[in-house]
C-alpha positions in Angstrom: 10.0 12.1 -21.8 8.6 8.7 -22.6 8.0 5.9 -20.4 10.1 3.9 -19.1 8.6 0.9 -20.1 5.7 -0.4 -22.1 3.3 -1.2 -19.6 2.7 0.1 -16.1 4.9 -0.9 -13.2 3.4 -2.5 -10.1 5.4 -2.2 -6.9 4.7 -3.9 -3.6 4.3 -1.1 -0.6 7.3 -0.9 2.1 5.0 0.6 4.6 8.2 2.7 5.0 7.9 5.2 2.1 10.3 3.7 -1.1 7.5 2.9 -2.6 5.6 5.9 -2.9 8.7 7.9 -3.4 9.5 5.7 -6.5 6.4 6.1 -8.2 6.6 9.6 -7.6 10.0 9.5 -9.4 8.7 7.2 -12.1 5.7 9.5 -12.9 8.1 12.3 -13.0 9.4 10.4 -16.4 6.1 9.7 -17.7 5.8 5.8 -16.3 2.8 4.1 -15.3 2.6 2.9 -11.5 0.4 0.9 -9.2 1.0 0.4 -5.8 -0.3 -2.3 -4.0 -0.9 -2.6 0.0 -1.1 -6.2 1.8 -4.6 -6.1 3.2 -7.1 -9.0 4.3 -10.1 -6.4 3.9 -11.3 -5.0 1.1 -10.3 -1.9 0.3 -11.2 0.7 -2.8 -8.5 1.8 -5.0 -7.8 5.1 -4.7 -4.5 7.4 -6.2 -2.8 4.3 -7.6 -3.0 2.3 -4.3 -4.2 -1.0 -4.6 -5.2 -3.1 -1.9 -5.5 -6.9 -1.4 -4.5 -10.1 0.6 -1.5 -10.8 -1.4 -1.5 -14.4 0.3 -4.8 -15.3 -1.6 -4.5 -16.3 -5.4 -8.1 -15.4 -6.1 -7.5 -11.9 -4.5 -4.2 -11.5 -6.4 -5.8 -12.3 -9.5 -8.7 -10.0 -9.2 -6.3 -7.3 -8.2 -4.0 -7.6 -11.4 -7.1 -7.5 -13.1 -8.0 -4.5 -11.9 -4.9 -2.6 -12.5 -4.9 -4.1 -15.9 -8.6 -2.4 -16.3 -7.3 0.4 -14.7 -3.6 1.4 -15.6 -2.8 -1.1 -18.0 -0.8 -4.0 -18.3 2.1 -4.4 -16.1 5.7 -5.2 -17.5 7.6 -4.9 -14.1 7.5 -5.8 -10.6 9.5 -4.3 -7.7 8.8 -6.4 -4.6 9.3 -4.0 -1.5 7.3 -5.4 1.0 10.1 -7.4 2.5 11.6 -4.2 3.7 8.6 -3.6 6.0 9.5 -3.4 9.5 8.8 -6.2 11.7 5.7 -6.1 13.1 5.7 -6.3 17.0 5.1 -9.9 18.2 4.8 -11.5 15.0 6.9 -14.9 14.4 9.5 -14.2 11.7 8.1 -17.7 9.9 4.7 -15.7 9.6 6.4 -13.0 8.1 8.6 -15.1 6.0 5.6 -16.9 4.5 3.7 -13.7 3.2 6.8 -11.9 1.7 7.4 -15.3 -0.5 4.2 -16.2 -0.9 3.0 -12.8 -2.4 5.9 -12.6 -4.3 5.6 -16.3 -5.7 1.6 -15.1 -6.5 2.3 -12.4 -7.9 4.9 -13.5 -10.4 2.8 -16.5 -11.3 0.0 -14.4 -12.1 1.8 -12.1 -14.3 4.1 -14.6 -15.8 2.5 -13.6 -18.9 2.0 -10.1 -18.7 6.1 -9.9 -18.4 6.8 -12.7 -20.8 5.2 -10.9 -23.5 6.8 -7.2 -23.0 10.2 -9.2 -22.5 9.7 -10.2 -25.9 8.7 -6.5 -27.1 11.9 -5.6 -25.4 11.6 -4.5 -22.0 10.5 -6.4 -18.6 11.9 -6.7 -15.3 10.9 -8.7 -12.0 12.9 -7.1 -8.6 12.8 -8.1 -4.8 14.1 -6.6 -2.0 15.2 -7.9 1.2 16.2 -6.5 4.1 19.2 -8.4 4.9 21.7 -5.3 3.8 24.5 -5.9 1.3 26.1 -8.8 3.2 22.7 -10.8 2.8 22.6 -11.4 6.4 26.2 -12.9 6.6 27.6 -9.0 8.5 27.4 -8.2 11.8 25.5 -4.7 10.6 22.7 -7.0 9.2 22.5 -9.4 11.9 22.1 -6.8 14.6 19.0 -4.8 12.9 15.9 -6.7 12.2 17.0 -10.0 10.9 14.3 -12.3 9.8 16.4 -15.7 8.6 13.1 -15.8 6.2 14.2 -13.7 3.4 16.8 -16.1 2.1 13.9 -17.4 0.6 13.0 -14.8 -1.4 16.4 -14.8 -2.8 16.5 -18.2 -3.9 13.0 -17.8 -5.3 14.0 -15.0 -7.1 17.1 -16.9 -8.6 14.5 -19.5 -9.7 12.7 -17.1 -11.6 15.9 -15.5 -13.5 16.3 -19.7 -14.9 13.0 -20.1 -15.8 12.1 -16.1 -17.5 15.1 -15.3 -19.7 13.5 -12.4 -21.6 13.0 -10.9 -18.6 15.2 -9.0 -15.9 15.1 -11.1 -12.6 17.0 -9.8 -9.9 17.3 -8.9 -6.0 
């Protein structure tokens, strides 16, 4: 079958197994993947794992460069890392800060990359939250893990889908 899309698709690790599965499922159609851990050490690459402090633009760019070296160039972007569970003790504004801020690094950096194969006919740009399918406004989602944080990576995202209209922008 041929790929999916143009250029290889980059997806942010859950720490809970999506994203691994995905790119499992993607491969199984012939499309390019690179997953990429959250790390503040460096880390080697290793079975399309990627590692890097997502919170650093230098790091981000050297990653992307990397993959682009590597795999190719990216034309899509599933943001999982917001579905991460909470880690214990951690303030929910610490948390909030590095599933945004990675995400607004990330799409900054490859604003490019994904203009261009939006043009050639395919791109997309997805985040996840974990604040279920009322967005946090349920009882369900309120009870679990709620981190009031990851409205922001909705609104972000809604920024995005204004400003990139040749590319798919959603959450």
């Amino acid at each position: 079958l041929p790929p999916l899309l143009s250029g290889c698709i980059l997806i942010t690790d859950d720490q809970r197994g999506v994203a691994c599965e995905l790119a499992d499922r993607l491969a199984d159609f012939g499309q390019q993947t690179a997953i990429i851990r959250c790390a503040t050490e460096q880390q080697a690459a290793q079975d399309g794992i990627f590692y890097a402090d997502l919170t650093d633009e230098q790091a981000v760019a050297s990653l992307l460069e990397e993959i682009r070296d590597k795999i190719g160039v990216p034309s899509g972007m599933l943001h999982l890392m917001p579905l991460e569970p909470l880690t214990e003790g951690e303030p929910w504004n610490d948390r909030a800060r590095r599933d945004l801020k990675s995400l607004y690094l990330l799409a900054r950096a490859l604003e490019a990359d994904l203009q261009a194969a939006g043009k050639q006919g395919g791109a997309f740009c997805l985040s996840t939250t974990a604040l279920g399918g009322g967005l946090g406004y349920d009882e369900e989602s309120l009870a679990k893990d709620f981190n009031p944080g990851q409205g922001g990576v909705l609104g972000f995202v809604k920024c995005l889908d204004m400003e990139w209209p040749d590319v798919v922008v959603r959450a």
